[in-house]
Backbone bond lengths (Angstrom), bond angles and torsions (degrees), N, CA, C in turn:
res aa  C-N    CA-C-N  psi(-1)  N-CA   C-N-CA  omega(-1)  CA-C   N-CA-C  phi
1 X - - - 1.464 - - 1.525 110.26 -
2 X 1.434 116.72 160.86 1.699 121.61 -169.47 1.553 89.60 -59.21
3 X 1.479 96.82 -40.19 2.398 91.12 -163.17 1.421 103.96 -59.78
4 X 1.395 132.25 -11.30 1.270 138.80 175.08 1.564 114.21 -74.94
5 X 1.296 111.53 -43.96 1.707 128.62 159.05 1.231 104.27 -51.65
6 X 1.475 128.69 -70.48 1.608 124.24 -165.28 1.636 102.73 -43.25
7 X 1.656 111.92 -43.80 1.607 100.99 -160.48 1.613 107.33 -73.56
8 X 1.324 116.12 -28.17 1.105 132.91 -162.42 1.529 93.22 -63.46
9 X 1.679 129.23 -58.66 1.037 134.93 -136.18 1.965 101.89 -115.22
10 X 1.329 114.62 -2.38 1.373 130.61 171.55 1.927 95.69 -85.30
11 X 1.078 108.00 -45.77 1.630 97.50 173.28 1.107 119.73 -77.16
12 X 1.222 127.29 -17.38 1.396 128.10 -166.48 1.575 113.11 -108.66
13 X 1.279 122.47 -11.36 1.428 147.82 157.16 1.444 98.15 -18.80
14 X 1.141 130.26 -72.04 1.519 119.78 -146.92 1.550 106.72 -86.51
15 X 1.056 130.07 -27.51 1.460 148.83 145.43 1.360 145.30 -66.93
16 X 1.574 97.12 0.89 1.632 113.64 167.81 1.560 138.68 -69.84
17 X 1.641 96.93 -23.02 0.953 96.52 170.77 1.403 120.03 -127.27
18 X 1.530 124.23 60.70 0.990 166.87 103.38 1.432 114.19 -49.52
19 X 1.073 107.07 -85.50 1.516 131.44 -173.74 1.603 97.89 -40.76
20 X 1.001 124.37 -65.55 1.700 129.99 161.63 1.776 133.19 -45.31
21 X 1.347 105.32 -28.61 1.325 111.66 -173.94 1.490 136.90 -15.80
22 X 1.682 101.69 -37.59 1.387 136.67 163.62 1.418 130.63 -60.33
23 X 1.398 105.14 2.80 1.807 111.19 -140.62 1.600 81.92 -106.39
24 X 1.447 113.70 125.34 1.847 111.10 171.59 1.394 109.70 -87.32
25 X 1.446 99.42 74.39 1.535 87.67 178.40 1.648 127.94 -87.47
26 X 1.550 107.60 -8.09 1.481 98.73 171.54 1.198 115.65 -77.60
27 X 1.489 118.13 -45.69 1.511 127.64 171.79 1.813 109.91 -47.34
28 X 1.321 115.02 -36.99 1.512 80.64 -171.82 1.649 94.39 -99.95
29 X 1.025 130.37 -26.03 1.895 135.99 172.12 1.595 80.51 -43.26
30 X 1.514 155.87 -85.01 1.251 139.04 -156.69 0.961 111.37 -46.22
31 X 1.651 131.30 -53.13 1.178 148.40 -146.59 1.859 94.33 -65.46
32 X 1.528 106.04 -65.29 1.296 127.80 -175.32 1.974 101.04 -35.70
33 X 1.246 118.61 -65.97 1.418 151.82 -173.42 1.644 90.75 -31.64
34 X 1.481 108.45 -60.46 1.456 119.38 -127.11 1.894 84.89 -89.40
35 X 1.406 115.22 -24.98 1.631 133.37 -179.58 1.219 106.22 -67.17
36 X 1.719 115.64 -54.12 1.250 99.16 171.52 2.011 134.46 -86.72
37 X 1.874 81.27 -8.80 1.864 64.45 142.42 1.670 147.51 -116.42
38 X 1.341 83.75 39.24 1.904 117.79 -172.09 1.584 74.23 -94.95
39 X 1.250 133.84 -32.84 1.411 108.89 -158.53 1.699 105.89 -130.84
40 X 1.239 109.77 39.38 1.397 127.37 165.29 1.266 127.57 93.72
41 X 1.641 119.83 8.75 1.245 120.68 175.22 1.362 119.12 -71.45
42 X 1.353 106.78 143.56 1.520 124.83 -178.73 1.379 133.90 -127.27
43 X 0.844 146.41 88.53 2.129 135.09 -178.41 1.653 75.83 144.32
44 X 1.536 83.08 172.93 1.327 109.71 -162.55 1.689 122.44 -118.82
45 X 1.721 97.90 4.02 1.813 91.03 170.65 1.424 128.34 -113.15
46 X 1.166 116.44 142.63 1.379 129.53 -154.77 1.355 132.72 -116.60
47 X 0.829 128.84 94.80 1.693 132.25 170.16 1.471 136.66 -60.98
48 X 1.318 121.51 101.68 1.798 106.74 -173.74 1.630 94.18 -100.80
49 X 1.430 109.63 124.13 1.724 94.94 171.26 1.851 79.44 -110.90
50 X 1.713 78.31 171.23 1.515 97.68 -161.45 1.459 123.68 66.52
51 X 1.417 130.80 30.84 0.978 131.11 -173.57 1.410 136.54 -43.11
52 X 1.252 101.62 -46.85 1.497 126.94 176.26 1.707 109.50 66.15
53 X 1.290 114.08 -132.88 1.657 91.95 -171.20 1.708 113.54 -102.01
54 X 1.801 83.11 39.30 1.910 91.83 166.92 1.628 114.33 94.62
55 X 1.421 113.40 -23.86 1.213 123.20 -171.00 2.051 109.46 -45.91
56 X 1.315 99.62 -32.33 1.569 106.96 -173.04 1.934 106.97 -92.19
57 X 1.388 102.02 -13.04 1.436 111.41 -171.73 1.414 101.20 -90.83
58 X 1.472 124.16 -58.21 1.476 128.41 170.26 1.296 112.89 -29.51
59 X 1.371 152.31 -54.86 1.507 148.41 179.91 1.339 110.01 -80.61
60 X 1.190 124.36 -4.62 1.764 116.78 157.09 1.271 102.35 -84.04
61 X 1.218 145.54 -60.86 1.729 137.21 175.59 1.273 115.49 -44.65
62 X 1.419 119.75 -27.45 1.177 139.74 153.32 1.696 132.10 -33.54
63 X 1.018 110.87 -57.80 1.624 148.38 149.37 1.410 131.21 -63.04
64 X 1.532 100.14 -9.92 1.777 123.67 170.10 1.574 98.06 71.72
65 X 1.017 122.17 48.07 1.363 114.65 150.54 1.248 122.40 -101.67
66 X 1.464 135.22 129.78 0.892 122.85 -168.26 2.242 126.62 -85.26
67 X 1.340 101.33 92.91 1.363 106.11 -161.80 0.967 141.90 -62.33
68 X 1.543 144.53 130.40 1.330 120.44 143.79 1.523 131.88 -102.16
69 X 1.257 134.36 176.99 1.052 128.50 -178.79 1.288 127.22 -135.16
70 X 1.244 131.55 143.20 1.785 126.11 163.23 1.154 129.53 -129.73
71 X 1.453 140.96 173.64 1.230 145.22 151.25 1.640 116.60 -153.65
72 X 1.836 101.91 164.97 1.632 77.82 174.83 1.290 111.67 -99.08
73 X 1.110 131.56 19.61 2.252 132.12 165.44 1.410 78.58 -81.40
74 X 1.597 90.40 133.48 1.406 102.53 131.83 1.201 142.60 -63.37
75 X 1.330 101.93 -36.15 1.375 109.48 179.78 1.537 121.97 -89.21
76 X 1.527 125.92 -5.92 1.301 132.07 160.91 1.664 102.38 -60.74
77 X 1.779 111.08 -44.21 1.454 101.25 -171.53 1.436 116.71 -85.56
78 X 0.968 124.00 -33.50 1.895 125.72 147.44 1.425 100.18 -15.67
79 X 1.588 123.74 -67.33 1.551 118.67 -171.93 1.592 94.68 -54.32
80 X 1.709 96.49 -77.46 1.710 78.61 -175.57 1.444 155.12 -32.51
81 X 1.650 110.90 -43.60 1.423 91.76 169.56 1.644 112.39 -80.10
82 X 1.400 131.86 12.39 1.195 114.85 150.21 1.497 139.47 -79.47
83 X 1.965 95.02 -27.25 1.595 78.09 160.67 1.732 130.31 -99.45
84 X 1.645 93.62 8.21 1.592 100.37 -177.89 1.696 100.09 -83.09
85 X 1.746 121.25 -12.69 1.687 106.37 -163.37 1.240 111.93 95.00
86 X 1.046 143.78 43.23 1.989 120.79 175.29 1.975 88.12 134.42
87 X 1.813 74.58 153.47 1.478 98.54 -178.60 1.618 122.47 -100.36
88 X 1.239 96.56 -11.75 1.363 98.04 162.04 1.467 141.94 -72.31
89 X 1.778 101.18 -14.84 1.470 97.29 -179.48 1.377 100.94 -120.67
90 X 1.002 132.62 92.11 1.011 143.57 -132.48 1.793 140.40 160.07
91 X 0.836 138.79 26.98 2.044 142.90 -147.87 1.229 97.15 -120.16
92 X 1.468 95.83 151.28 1.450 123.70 150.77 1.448 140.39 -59.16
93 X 1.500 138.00 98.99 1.257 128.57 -163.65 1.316 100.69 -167.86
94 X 1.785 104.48 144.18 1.556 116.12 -179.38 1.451 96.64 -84.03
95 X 1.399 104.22 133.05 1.247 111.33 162.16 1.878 137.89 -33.34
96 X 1.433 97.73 -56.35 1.697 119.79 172.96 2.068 83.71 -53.67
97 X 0.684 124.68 -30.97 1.824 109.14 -165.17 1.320 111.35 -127.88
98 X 1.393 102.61 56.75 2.074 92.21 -175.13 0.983 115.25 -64.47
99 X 1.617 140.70 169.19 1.797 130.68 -179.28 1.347 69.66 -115.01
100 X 2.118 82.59 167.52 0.978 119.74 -174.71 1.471 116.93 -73.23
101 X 1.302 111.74 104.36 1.623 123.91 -172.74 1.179 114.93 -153.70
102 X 1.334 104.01 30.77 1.756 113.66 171.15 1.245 104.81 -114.64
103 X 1.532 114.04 -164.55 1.492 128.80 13.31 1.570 99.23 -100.47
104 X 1.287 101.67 156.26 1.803 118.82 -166.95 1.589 94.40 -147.89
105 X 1.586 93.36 138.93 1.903 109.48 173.26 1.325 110.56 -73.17
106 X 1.254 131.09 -32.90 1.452 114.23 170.14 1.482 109.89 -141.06
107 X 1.808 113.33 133.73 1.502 117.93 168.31 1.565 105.68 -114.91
108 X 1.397 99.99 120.04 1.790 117.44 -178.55 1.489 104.18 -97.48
109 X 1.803 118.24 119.01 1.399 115.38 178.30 2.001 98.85 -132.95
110 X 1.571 88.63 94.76 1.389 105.95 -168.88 1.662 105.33 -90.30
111 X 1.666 115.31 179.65 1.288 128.45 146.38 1.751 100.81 77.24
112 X 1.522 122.85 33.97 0.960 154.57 156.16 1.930 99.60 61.88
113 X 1.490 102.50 41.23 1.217 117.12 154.48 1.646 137.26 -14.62
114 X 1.925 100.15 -69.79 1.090 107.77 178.73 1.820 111.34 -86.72
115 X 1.277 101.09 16.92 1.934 101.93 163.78 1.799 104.41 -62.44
116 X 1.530 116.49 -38.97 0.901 109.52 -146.45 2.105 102.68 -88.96
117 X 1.093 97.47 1.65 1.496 109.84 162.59 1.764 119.50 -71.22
118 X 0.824 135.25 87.29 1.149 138.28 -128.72 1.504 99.56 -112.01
119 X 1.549 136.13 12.92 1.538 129.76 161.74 1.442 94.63 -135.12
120 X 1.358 127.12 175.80 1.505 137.70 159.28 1.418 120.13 -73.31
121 X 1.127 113.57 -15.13 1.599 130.27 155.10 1.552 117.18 -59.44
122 X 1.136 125.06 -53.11 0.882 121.93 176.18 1.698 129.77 -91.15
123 X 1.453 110.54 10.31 1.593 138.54 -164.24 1.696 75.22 -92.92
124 X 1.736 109.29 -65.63 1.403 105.42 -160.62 1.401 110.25 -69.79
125 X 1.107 137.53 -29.79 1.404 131.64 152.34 1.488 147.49 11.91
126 X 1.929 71.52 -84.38 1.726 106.90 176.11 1.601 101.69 -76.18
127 X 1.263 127.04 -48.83 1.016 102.08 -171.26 1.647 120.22 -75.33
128 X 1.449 120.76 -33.39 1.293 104.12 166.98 1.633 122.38 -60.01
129 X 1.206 124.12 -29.32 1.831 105.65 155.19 1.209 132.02 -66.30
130 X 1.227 124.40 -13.39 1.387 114.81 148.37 1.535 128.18 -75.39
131 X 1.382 89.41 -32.41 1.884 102.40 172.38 1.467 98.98 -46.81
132 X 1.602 117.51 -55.07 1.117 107.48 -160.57 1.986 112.20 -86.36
133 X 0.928 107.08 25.66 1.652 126.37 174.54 1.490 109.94 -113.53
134 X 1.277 114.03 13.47 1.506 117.52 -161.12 1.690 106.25 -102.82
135 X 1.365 156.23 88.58 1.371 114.09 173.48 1.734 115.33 -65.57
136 X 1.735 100.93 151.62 1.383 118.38 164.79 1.198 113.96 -7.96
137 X 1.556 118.40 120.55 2.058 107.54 -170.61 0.675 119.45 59.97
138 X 1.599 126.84 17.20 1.355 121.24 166.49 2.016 104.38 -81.51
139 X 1.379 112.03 179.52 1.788 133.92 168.53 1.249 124.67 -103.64
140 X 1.265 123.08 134.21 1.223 108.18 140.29 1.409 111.60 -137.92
141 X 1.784 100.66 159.99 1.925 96.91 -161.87 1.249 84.05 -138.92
142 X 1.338 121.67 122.11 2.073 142.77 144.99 1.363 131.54 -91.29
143 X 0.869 122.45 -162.52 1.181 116.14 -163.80 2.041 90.45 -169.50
144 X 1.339 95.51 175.21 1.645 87.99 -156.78 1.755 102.19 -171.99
145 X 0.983 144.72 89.85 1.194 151.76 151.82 1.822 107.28 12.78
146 X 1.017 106.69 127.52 1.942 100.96 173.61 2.127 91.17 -104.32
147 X 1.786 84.53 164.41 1.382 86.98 -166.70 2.031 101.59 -66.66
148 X 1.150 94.04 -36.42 1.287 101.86 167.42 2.120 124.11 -15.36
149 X 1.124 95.24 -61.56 1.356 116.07 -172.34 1.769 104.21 -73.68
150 X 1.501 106.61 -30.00 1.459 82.00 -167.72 1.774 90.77 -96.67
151 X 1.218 138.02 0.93 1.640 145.94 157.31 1.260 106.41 -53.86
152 X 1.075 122.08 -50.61 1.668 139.09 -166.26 1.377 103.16 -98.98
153 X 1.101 129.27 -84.84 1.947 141.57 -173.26 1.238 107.80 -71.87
154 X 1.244 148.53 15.21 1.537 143.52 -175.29 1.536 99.66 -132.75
155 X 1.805 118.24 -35.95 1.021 117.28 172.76 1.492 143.91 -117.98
156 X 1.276 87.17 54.36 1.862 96.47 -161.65 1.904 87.33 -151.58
157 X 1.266 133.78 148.26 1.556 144.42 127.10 1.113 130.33 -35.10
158 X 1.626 117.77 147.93 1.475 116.96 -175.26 1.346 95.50 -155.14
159 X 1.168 108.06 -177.56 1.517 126.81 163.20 1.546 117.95 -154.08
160 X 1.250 133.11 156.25 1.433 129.55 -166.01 1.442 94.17 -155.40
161 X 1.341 108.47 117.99 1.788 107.13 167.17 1.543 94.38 -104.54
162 X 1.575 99.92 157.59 1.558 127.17 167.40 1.393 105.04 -158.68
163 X 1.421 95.59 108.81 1.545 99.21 -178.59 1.508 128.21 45.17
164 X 1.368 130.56 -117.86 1.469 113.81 -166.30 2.302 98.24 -99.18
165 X 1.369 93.92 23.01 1.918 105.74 -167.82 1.291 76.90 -91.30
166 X 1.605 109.89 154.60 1.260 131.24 106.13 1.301 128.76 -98.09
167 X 1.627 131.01 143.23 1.205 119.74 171.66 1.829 100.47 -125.26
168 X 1.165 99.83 121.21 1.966 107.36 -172.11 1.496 108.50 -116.05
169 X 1.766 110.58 92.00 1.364 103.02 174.79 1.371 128.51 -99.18
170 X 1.444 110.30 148.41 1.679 110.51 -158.38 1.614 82.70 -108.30
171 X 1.394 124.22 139.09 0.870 146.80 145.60 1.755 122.92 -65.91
172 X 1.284 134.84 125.01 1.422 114.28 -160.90 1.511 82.70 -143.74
173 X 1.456 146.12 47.62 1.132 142.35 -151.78 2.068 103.73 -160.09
174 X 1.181 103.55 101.19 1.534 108.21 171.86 1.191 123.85 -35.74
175 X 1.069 110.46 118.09 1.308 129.81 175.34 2.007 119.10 -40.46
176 X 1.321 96.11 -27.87 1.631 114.53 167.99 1.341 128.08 -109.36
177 X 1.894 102.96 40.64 1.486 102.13 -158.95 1.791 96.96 -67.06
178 X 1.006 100.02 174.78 1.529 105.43 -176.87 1.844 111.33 -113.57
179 X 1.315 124.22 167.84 1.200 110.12 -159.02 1.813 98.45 -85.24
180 X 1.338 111.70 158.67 1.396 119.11 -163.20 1.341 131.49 83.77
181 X 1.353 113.06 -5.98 1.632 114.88 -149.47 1.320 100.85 -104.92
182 X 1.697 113.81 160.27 1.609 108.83 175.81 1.121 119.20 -81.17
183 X 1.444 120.18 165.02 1.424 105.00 -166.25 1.567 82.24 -157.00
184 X 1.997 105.07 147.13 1.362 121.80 -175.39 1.335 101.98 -139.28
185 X 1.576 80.94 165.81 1.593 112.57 -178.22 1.405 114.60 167.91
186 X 1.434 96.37 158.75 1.697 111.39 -159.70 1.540 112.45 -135.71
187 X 1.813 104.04 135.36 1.260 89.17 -152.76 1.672 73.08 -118.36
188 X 1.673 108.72 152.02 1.805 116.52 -174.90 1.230 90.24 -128.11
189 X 1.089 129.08 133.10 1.267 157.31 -179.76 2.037 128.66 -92.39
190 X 0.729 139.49 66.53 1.212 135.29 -169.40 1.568 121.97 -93.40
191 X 1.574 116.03 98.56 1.374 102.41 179.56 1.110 109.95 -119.55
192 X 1.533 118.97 155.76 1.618 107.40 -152.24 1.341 103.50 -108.22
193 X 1.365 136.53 148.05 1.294 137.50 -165.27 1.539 116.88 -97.07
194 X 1.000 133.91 172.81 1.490 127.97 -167.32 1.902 117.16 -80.39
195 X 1.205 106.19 9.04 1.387 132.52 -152.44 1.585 95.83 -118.95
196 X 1.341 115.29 -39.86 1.361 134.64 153.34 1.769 106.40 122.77
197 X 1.734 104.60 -18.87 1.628 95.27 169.28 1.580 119.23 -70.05
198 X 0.963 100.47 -152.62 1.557 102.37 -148.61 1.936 104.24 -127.73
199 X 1.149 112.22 107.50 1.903 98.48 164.45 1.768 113.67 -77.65
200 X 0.715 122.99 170.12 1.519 124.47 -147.14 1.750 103.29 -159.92
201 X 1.033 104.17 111.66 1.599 110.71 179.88 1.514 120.31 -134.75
202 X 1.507 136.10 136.50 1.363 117.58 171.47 1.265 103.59 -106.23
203 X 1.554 116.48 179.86 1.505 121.32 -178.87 1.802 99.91 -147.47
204 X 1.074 116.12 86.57 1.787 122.48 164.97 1.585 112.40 -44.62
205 X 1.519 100.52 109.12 1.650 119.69 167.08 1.632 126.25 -89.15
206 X 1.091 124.04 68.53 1.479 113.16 175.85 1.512 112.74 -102.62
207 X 1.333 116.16 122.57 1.435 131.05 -164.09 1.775 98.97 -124.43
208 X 1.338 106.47 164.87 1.860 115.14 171.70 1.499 105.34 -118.80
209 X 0.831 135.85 112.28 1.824 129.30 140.14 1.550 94.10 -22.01
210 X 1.349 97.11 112.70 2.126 103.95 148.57 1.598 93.62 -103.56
211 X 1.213 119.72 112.99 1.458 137.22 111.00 1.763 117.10 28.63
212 X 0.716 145.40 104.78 1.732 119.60 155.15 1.364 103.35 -45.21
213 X 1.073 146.68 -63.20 1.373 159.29 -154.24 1.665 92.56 -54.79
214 X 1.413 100.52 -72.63 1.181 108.68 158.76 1.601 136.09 -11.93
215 X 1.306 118.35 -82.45 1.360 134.38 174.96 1.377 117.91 -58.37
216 X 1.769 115.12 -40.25 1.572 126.89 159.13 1.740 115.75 -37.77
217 X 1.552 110.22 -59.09 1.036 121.93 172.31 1.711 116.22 -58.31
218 X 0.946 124.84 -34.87 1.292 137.19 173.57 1.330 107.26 -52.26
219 X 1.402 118.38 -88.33 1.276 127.49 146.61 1.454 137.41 18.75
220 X 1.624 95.85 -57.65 1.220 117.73 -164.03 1.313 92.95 -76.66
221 X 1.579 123.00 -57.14 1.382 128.49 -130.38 1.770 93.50 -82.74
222 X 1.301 109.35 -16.91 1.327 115.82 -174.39 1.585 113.28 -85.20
223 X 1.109 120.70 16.66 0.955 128.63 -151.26 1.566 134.10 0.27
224 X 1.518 85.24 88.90 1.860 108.74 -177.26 1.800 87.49 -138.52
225 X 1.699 92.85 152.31 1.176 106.31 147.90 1.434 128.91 -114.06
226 X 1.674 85.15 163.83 1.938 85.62 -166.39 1.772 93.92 -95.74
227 X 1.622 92.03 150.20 1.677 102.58 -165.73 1.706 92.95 -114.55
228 X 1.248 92.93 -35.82 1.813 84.63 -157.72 1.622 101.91 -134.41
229 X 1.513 132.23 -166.13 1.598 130.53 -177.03 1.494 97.88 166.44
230 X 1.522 95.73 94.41 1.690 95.55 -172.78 1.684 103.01 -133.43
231 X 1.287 107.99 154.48 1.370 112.60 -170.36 1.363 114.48 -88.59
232 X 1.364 130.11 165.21 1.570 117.67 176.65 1.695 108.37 -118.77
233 X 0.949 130.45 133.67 1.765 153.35 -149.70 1.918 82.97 -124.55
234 X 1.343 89.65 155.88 1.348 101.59 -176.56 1.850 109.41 -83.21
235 X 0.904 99.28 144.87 1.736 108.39 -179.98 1.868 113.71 97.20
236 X 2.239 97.82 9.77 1.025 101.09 179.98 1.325 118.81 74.71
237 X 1.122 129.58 36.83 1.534 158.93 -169.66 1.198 110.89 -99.27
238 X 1.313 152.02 114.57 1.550 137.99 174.20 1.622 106.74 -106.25
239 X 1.285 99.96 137.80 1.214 132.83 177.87 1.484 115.07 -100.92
240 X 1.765 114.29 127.04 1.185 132.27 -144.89 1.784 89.29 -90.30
241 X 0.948 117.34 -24.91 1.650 137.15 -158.01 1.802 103.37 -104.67
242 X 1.193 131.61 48.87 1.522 129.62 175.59 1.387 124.08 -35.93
243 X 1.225 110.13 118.86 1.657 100.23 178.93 1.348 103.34 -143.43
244 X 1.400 109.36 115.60 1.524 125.28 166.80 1.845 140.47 -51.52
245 X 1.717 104.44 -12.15 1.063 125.03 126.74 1.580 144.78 -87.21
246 X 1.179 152.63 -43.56 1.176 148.47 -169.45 1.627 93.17 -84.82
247 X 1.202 132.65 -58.48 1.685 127.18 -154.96 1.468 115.29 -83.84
248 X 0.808 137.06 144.56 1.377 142.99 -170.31 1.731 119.11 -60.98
249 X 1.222 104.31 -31.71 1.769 131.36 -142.80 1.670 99.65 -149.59
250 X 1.486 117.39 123.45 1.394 106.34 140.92 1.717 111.34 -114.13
251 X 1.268 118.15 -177.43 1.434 114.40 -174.21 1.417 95.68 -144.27
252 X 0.973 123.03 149.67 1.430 153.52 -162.22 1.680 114.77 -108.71
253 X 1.046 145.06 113.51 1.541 128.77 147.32 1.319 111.22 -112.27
254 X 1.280 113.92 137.57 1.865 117.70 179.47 1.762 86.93 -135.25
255 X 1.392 92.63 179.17 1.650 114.16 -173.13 1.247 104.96 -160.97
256 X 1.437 99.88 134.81 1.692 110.27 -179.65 1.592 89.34 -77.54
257 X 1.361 108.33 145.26 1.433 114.50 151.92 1.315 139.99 -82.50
């Protein structure tokens, strides 16, 4: 469930973007932008739900759209309106229930967000509250875990240094997960204190495989259409050719009509 995200991502807040450093998010936030106006988007206001600590919101203001942002941590959006400037663009809100603070031409819900929606009930949800945050011809573009990633990245160990961090993720997710299924992992955190021991934190990952089939249907019921279905290549690169094994990421564009 999303309240499973908030806890996950309220501890992991101050260390996220660390933990991320790697993440091309301006390159593919342009990339994303430039797709949906390959496919008729127009006006200039913008919605990132799932914001997190802004990193995906910063390169839409970037691009002169004029933004807002959300998530449901508080404390992801604490980061954010500090690095967006101001508290107004900026709030707390579950996705499945956005308030009324539209209508906006494009809402971007990146960084495999809606993984953490964890039935098809609640896939169709979220997206009809943003549907309904959408004006007429308006976009919206996601992004979505391929089964690929959680076979490979959900079920295998790592480690990631950044400076005096460790971040050590356990993969707890079969290597033969099947499509739809939940999938875990736990990320432990170790940053070392000036004293030289260590504070020690975990962060609980439970995510769903959406399906293409899946997300199509989603889509549908929300009544949006799907425009585009492109894969994501590393350096934030989209790939015209989507494949739910080899690529990490597919991305989505639909349009209210």
């Amino acid at each position: 469930m999303p309240s499973d995200a908030r806890s996950a991502y309220d501890v992991l807040a101050p260390y996220y973007d660390r933990f991320t450093d790697g993440y091309a998010h301006e390159a593919l936030v342009a990339a994303l932008a430039a797709l949906a106006r390959d496919h008729g988007l127009s006006g200039d206001r913008a919605l990132d739900v799932a914001c997190g600590t802004g990193k995906s919101t910063e390169p839409l203001a970037g691009l002169g759209y004029d933004v807002s942002a959300c998530d449901i941590s508080p404390e992801m959006v604490r980061r954010a309106r500090q690095r967006l400037g101001g508290d107004g663009c900026a709030f707390v809100a579950d996705m499945r229930a956005l308030p009324d603070v539209g209508p906006f031409d494009l809402i971007t819900c990146l960084d495999d967000s809606v993984n953490y929606l964890l039935s098809a009930g609640d896939l169709r949800r979220s997206l009809r509250s943003m549907a309904a945050r959408l004006r007429p011809g308006g976009h919206i573009v996601f992004d979505a875990n391929t089964l690929g990633t959680y076979r490979r990245g959900f079920s295998t160990d790592f480690v990631v240094e950044s400076g005096t961090t460790l971040f050590c993720w356990r993969g707890q997710t079969s290597p033969d997960a099947s499509a739809d299924s939940l999938c875990d992992a736990t990320l432990e955190v170790f940053d070392r204190r000036e004293d030289g021991a260590f504070d020690r934190l975990t962060s609980t990952h439970r995510q769903r495989h959406h399906s293409a089939r899946a997300v199509q249907d989603a889509i549908a019921a929300a009544g949006l259409r799907l425009r585009a279905t492109r894969g994501v290549l590393p350096g934030g690169v989209l790939s015209g050719t989507p494949d739910d094994d080899e690529q990490p990421k597919l991305v989505y564009l639909a349009e209210r009509p």
